[in-house]
Legacy VTK file of the C-alpha trace (Angstrom):
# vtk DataFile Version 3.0
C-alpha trace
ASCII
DATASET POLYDATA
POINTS 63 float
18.549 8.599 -3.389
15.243 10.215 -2.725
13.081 8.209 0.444
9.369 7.544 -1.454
7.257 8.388 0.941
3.052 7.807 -1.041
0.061 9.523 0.421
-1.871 7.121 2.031
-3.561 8.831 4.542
-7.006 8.181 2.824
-6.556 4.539 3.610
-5.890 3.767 6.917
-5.592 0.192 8.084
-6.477 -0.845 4.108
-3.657 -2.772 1.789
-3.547 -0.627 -1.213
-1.812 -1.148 -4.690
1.032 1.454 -5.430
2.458 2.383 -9.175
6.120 1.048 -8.894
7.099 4.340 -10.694
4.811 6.880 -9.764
3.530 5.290 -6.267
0.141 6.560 -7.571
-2.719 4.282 -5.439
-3.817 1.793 -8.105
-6.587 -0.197 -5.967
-7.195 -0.788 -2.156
-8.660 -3.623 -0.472
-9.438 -4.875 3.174
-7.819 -7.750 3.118
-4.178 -8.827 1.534
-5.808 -11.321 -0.524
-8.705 -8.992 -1.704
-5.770 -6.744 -2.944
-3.895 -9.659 -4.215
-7.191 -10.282 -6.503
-7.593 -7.037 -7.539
-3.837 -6.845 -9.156
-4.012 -10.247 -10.980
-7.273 -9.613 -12.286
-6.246 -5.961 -13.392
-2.817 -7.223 -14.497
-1.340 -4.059 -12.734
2.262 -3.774 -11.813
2.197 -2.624 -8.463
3.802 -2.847 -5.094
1.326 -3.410 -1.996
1.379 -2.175 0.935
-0.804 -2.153 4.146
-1.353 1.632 5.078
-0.721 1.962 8.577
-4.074 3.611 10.486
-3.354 6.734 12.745
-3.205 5.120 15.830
-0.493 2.701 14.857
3.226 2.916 16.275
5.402 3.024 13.179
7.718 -0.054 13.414
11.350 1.343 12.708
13.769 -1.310 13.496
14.459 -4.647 15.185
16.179 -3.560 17.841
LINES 1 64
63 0 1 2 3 4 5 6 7 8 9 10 11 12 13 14 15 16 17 18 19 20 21 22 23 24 25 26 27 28 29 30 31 32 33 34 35 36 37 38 39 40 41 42 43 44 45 46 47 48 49 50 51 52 53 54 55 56 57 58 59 60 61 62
């Protein structure tokens, strides 16, 4: 199994909708429930996702 790793460099610190197929950015949004909006009212079927700015520590585990 391939790792899906999306381009989202061109939205740091921004919750953005991603294609469940493609992982093609669908719509970004500053807040979870701006995003959250923006899917229902587009009916999209999309994952979301916050992308992580540059400055952030990636989180790998719990432990």
């Amino acid at each position: 199994m391939e790792v899906r790793r999306p381009d989202l460099s061109r939205f740091p610190g921004r919750y953005v909708a991603l294609d469940l197929v493609s992982d093609e950015v669908l719509a970004d949004g500053a807040t979870m429930i701006e995003i959250i909006e923006i899917v229902r009212t587009r009916k999209l079927r999309a994952s979301i996702v916050r992308a992580p700015r540059e400055d952030e520590p990636v989180l790998v585990g719990l432990g």
